[in-house]
Structure formats: C-alpha cells, structure tokens
C-alpha positions, 0 to 999 in steps of 0.5 A, a space after each residue: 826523658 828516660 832519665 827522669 822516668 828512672 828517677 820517679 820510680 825511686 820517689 815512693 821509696 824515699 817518701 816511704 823511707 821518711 815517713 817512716 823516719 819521722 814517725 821513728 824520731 816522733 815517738 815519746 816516752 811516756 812519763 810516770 806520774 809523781 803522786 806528789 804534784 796535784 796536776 799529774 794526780 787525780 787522786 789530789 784536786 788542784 784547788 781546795 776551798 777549806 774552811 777558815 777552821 781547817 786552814 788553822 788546823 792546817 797552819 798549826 800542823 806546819 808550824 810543828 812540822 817545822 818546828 821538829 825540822 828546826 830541831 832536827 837541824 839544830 841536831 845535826 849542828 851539833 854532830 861534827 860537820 864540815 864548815 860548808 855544811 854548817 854554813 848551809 844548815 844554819 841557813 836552812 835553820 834562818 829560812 825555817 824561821 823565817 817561815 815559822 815566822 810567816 805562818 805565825 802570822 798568818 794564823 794569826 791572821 785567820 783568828 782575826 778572822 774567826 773571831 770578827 765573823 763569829 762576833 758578827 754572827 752573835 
C-alpha cells in the first residue's frame, strides 16, 4: 500500500509533463497566403460570373499572351541549347498550340453565342 502511495505522488507530474508535450508537438506554423490562389486571397472572388463580352475579351487577351510566349520560345529555339532542352521547349511550343487551338474555339464558341442572342433580341 505504501508502494502505490509513493507512486500516485509522481501521477500529476506525468500528466503534467504530457500535456505540456503535446500542446509542444501541436503547434503549427502558420502559412503565408499566395495572393496568386483565389481561395487564400480575399482580395480575388472564387467564382466570377462575366458577361459573354468580357469572356471574349478575356479569351482574346490569352490568345495573345501565348501567342507572345509561342514567340518567346521559338527565340530561345534559336539561341544554342542543349538537345534536352530543345526537346522540352518544342514540347512547350506544341501544348501552346494546342492551347491556342483551344481558346481558338472557344472564342469561337462565345461568338456563336453573341450573335444567336443578339439575333433573338432583334
């Protein structure tokens, strides 16, 4: 009986001692926010509901934005790279296309559209 009653005076010290290791272990670090992600930025809304005007805007903007990187790449092609490189740059280069291809139709796609809504509201 002595025993146990030694023993149960070390009890609170222990519980102590792992509370205050866990809440130790528990801490996170706190992440920054990337401005660049809608869902960690309130600045950017998730969901934007544009007209079909500001989506063809929108559609011609990107167009051009990879069209220009297109040219870009075609730049660096001609500087003297390695084969590896060359390989991955005429890659990139096809996927642009492809994308360009893409939004090709899709602008095509929201004039479609434009045109059929304005023909019904006439």
């Amino acid at each position: 009986m002595m025993q146990i009653k030694n023993k149960i005076h070390f009890l609170p010290l222990f519980f102590i001692s792992y509370l205050g290791l866990f809440l130790l272990i528990n801490i996170h670090p706190v992440m920054a926010m990337d401005p660049k992600l809608p869902e960690t930025s309130s600045r950017q809304p998730v969901y934007q509901n544009l007209t079909i005007e500001e989506n063809i805007i929108n559609l011609k903007q990107k167009i051009y934005d990879n069209a220009t990187k297109i040219t870009n790449i075609d730049k660096g092609l001609q500087e003297s790279i390695t084969d590896n490189q060359k390989e991955n740059l005429l890659k990139l280069k096809e996927n642009y296309k492809r994308l360009i291809d893409n939004q090709k139709e899709q602008l095509k796609t929201y004039k479609n559209l434009l045109n059929d809504l304005n023909d019904e509201n006439n």
